[in-house]
ZABA-375974 format. One line per 10 residues: number of its first residue (from 0); their letters; for each residue x, y negated, z negated of N, C-alpha, C, CB. Coordinates in steps of 0.2 Angstrom, whole numbers. Last residue first. Glycine has a CB too. Layout:
! ZABA-375974
NUM) a) X,Y,Z,X,Y,Z,X,Y,Z,X,Y,Z  ...
//
This chain:
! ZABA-375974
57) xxxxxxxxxx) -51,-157,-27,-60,-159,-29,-58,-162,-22,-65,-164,-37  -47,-141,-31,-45,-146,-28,-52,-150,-26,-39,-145,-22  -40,-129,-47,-47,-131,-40,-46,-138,-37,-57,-131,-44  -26,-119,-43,-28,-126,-47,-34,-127,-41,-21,-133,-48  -20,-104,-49,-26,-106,-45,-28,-112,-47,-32,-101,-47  -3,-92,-49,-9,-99,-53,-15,-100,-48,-4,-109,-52  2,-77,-51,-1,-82,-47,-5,-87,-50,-4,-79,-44  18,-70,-55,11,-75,-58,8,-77,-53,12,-81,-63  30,-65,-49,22,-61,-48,15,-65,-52,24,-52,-52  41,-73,-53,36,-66,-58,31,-64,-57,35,-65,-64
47) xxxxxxxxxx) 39,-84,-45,46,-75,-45,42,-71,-48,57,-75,-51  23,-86,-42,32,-88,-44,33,-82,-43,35,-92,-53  13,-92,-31,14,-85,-31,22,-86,-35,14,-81,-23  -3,-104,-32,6,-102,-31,7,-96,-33,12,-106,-36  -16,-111,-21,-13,-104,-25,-5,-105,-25,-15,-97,-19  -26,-123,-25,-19,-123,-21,-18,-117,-26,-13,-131,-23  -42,-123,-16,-39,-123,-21,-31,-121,-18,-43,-118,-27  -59,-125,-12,-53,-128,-8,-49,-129,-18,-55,-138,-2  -70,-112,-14,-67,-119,-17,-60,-119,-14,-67,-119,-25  -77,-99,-8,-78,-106,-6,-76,-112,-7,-81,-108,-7
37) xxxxxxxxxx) -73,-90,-26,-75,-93,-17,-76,-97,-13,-78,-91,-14  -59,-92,-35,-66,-94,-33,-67,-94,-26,-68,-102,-35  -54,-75,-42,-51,-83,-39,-58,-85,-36,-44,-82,-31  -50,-67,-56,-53,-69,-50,-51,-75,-48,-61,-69,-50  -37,-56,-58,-40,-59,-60,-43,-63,-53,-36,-62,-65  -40,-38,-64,-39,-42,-59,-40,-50,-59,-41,-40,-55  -37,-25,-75,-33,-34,-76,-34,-38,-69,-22,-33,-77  -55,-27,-76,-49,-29,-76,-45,-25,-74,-47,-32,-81  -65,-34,-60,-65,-29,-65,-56,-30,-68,-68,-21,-61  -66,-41,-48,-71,-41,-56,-69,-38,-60,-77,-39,-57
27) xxxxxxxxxx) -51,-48,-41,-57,-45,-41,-62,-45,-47,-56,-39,-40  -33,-45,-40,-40,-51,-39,-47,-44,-39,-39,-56,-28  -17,-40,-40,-23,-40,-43,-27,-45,-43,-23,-38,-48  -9,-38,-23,-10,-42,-30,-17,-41,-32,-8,-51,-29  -7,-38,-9,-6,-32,-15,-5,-37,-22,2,-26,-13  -3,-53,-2,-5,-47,-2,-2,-42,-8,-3,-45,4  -7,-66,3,-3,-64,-3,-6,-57,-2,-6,-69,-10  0,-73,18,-1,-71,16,1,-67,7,-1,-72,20  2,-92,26,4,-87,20,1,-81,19,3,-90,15  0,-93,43,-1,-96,36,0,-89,34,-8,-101,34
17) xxxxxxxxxx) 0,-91,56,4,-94,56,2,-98,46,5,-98,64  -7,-83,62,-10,-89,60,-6,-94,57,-15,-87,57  -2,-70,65,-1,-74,71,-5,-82,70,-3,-70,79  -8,-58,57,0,-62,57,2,-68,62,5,-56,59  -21,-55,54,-20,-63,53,-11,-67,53,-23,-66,44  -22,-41,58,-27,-47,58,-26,-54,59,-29,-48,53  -10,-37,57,-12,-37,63,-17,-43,64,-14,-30,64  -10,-38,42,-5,-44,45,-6,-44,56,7,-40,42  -20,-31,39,-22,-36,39,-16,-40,41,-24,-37,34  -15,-17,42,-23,-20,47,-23,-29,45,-32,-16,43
7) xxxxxxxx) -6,-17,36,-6,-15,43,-10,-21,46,-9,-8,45  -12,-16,22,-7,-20,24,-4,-22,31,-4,-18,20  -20,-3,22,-23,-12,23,-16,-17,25,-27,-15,15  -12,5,36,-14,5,29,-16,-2,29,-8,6,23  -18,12,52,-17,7,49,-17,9,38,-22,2,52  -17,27,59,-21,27,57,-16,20,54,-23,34,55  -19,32,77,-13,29,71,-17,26,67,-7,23,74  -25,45,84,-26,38,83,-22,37,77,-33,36,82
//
């Protein structure tokens, strides 16, 4: 059995939704990751340098 990396599994997952994926970037609780809110309608940017912004949208 062919064994997937997450990056596999997840474009198998959601490559045909036809929306962005951000993959392999630090998010989470612990550091340097930084968190992003759950459930809140917010606009993610990804610039050249790998910064990602997080603006919440009311």
């Amino acid at each position: 059995m062919h064994e997937l990396t997450q990056e596999e599994a997840v474009r198998r997952a959601l490559g045909d939704l036809d929306v962005p994926l951000l993959l392999d970037f630090d998010t989470g609780h612990q550091p340097p990751q930084m968190p992003l809110v759950n459930d809140a309608l917010a606009e993610v940017r990804l610039n050249g340098g790998g910064l990602i912004v997080q603006h919440l949208v009311s």
